[in-house]
N, C-alpha and C positions, 0 to 999 in steps of 0.2 A: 504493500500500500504506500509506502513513504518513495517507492520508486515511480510509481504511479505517478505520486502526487508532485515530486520536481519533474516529471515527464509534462503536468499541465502547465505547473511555473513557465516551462519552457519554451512550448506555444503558445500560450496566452502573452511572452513577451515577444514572440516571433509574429504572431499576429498582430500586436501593439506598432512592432518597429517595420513592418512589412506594410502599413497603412490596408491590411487588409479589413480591418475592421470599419473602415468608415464609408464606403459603399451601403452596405448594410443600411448602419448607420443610418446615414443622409437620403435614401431609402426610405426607410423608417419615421423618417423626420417630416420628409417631403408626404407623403401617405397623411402623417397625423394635421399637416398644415393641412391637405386638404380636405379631409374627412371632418375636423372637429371644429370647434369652433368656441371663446371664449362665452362662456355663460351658457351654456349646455348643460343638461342632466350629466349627471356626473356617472349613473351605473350606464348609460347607453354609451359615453363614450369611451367607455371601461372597455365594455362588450367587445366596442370595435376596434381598440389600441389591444386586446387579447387576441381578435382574430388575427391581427396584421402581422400580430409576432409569429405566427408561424411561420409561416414563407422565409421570415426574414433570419428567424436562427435556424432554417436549414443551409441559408445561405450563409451565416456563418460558420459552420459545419463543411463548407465549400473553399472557403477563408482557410481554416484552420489547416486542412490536409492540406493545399499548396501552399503557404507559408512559405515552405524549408526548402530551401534547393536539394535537386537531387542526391547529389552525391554526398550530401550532410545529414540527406535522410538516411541514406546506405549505410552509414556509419552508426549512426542512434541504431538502428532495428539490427544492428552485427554487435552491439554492446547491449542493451536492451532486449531485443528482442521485439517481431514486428507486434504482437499483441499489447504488451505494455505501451509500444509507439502510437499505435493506433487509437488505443484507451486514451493516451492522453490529451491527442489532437479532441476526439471527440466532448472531454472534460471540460477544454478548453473554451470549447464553442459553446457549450453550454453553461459555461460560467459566464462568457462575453451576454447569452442572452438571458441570461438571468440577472444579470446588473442593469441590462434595457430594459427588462420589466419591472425592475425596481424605479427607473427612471418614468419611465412611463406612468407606472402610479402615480408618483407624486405629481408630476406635471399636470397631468389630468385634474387631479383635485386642484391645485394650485387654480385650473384655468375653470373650472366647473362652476355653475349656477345650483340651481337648486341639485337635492339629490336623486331623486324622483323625478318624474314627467311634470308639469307642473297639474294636470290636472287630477292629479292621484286624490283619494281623502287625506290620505296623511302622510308628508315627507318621513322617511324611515331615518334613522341616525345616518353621521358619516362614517362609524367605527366599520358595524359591520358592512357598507355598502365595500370601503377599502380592502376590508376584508378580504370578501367575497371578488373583488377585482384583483386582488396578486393573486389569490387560488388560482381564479382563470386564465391569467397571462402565466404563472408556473403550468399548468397546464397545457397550455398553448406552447412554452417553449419545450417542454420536455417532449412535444410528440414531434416540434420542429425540427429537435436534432435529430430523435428517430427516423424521420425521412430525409435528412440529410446525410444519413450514414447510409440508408439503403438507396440513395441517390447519388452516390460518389465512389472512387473508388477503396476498394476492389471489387466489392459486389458490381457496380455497374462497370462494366467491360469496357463502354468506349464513353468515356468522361465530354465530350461534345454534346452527348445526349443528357445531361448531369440537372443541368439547368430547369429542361422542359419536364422532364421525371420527377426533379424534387416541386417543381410548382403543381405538376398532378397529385402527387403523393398529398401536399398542404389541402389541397382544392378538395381531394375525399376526405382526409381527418375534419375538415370545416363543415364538410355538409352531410355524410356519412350519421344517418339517427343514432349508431348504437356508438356514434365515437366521444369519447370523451371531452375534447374538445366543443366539439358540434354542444352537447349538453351545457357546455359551463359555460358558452357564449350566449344559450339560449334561456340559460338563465339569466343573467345581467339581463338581458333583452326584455325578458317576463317582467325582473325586479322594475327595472325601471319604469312599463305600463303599470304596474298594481302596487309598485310601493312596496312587497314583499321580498326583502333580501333572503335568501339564501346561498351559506357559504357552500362551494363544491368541493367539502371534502369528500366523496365518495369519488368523484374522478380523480381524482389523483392519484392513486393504487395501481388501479387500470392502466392510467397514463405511465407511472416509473417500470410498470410490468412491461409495457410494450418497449420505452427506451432501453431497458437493459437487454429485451431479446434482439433489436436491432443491432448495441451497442455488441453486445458480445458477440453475435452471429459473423456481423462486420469484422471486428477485430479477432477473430479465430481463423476467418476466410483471407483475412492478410498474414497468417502464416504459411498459404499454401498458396495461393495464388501470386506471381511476380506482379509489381504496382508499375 
């Protein structure tokens, strides 16, 4: 684990000094300029800064594997090992989008009007509506990176195709009834018409179940397959 975990150190400063992080990013940025709007329901615009994140940490999950130049990679996964390597590019990503959803909450409340619709009976608190908004953006990014690992390589064979794969893969976790995501947007969505918050902690399980059989699947499959 502690090998793991300076393998994330690693990427996460290789992505930092590599400016692969700010595509995403700015991305991200550019989406919520357009989408939100100061003095808005705060759970509706929750909803839609949790759906955006997904597309957007798979693409960092895209970031993180090319980072590293080749031959620097060749050397980590001949000291390491390509499993450990691959663990930690994917750690990596998924730390960069869980600090955007950290971000993202706040801003959101920051720019938010009421919390509710306005026309609800009774605005619900800001505790749990915040709440209930990181649940869903953690949720949104942990199924991000899961399609970003099954959207990169080594599972996907020719990396040109990388792109359009991981925006399918987003586009079913979003819309897909039984997916978790799809659930924990569509709550914020509900809270906001009725005023009723509920936190999604029952997606979340779901959600770290599927990122760890991507993450691990992916990183097993890069010890047998050449990258």
């Amino acid at each position: 684990m502690r090998q793991i975990g300076a393998l994330t150190r690693y990427h996460l400063e290789l992505l930092v000094r590599s400016h692969a992080w700010l595509p995403p990013f700015l991305a991200y940025a550019l989406l919520l300029v357009v989408g939100v709007s100061a003095g808005n329901p705060l759970l509706g615009d929750l909803g839609y800064g949790a759906a955006v994140l997904l597309p957007v940490s798979a693409w960092y999950v895209r970031g993180a594997l090319g980072a590293e130049p080749p031959a620097s990679r060749a050397c980590l996964v001949a000291a390491a090992g390509p499993l450990r390597v691959h663990l930690g590019a994917l750690l990596a990503a998924l730390t960069a989008g869980l600090v955007l959803a950290a971000a993202e909450v706040t801003a959101l409340w920051w720019l938010s009007g009421t919390v509710a619709n306005p026309g609800v009976e009774r605005q619900p608190p800001v505790g749990p509506a915040l709440a209930a908004g990181a649940s869903a953006a953690v949720v949104c990014v942990l199924l991000g990176v899961a399609a970003g690992a099954l959207a990169n390589r080594p599972v996907l064979a020719r990396p040109q195709y990388g792109i359009a794969v991981a925006l399918a893969l987003a586009a079913v976790a979003l819309v897909a009834p039984l997916s978790p995501a799809n659930a924990a947007v569509r709550g914020l969505v509900s809270a906001a018409r009725t005023g009723r918050v509920a936190v999604p902690w029952v997606e979340l399980p779901p959600a770290v179940v599927l990122l760890a059989a991507a993450a691990v699947g992916a990183a097993a499959l890069a010890g047998r397959r050449p990258e």
